[in-house]
C-alpha positions as CSV (number, residue, x, y, z in Angstrom):
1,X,8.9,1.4,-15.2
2,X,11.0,1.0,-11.4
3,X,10.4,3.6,-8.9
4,X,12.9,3.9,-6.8
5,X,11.5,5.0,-3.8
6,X,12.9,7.7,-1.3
7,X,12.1,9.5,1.5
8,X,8.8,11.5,1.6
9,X,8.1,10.5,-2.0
10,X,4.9,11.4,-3.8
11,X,3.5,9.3,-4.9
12,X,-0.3,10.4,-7.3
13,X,-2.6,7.9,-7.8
14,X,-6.0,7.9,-9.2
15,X,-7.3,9.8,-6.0
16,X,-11.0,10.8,-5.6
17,X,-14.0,9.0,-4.3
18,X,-14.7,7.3,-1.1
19,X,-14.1,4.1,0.4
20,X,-16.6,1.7,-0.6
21,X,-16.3,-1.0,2.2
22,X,-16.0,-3.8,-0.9
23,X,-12.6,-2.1,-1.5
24,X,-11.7,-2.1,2.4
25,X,-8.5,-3.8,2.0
26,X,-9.2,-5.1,5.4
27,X,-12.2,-6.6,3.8
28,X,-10.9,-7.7,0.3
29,X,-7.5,-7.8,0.8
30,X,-7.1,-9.9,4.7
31,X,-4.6,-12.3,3.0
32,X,-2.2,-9.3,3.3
33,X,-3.8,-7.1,5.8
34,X,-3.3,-6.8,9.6
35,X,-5.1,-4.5,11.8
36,X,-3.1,-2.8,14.0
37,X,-5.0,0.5,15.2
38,X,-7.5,3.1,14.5
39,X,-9.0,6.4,16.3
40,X,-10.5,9.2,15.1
41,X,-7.4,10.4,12.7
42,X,-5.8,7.6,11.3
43,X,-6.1,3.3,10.7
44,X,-2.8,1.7,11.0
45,X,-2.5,-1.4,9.2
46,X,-0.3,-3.9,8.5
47,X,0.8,-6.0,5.1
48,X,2.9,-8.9,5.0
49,X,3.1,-10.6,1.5
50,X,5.6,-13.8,0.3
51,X,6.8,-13.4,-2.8
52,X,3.8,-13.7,-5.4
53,X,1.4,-13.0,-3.0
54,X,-1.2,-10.3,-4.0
55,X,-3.9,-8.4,-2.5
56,X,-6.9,-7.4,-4.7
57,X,-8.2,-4.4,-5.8
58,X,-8.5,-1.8,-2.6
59,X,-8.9,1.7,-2.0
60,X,-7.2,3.8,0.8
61,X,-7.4,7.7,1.5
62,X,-4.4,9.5,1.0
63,X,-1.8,7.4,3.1
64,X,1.9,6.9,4.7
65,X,3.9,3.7,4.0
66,X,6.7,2.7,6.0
67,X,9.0,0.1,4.5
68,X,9.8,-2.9,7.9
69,X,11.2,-5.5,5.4
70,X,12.0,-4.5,2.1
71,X,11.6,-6.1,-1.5
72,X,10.3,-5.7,-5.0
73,X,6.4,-4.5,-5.3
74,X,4.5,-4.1,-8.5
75,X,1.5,-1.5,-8.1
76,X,-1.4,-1.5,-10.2
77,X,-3.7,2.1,-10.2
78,X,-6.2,3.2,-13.1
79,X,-4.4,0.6,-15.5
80,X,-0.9,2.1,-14.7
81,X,1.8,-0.3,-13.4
82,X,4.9,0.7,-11.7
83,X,7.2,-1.3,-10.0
84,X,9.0,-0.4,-7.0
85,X,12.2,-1.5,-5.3
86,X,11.0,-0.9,-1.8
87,X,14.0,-0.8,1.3
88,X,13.5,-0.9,4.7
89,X,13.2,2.3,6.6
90,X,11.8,4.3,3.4
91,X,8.3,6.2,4.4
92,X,5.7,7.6,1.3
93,X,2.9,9.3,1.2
94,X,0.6,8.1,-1.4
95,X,-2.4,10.2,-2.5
96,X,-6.0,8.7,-2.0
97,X,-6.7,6.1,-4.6
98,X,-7.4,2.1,-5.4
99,X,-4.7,0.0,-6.6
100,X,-3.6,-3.7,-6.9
101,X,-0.2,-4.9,-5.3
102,X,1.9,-7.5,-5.9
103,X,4.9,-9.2,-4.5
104,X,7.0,-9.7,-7.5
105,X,10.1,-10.2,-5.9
106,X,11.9,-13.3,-3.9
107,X,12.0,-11.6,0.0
108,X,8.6,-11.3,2.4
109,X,7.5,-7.7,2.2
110,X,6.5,-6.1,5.5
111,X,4.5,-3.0,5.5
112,X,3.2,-0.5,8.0
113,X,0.3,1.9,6.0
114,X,-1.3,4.9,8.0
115,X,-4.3,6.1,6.5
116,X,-5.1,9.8,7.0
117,X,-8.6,10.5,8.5
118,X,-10.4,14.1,7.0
């Protein structure tokens, strides 16, 4: 299946459950993952991926991504896989859950993700 992404889209994912630091993409995922800020609301983070590149199994809490450099992205959650067309200058909010992601297309992908703080 290809999402194609817009605005504001919803995304659901598997959702529930806490953060286990072993799924702290910052922990299990640094090939990817940048750190860029964090306070008492949000963790801003960064991904960067070459085509092919993946990053592991990771949770986040429900979360905004914002689209710098746009590509193709294949998203793995509770055994589903979609694949997204990502463009620069799209933002999604993505419900809490763990997923897999891929670079499955032939452009770097750059990334901001805000997680959402209770």
């Amino acid at each position: 299946m290809v999402l194609n992404m817009q605005s504001e889209i919803h995304y659901c994912g598997n959702g529930g459950g806490t953060t286990e630091k072993a799924q702290d993409p910052m922990k299990v995922a640094k090939n990817a993952y940048k750190f860029i800020m964090e306070n008492d609301r949000v963790r801003v983070l960064q991904v960067q991926m070459k085509p092919g590149d993946k990053a592991a199994m990771h949770h986040h809490p429900d979360h905004v991504v914002y689209v710098l450099k746009g590509g193709k992205a294949k998203l793995t959650s509770s055994g589903k896989t979609d694949v997204m067309e990502l463009n620069a200058g799209q933002a999604m909010f993505l419900n809490a859950q763990s997923h897999e992601t891929e670079n499955t297309g032939k452009t770097d992908l750059d990334l901001l993700v805000v997680e959402l703080k209770k």
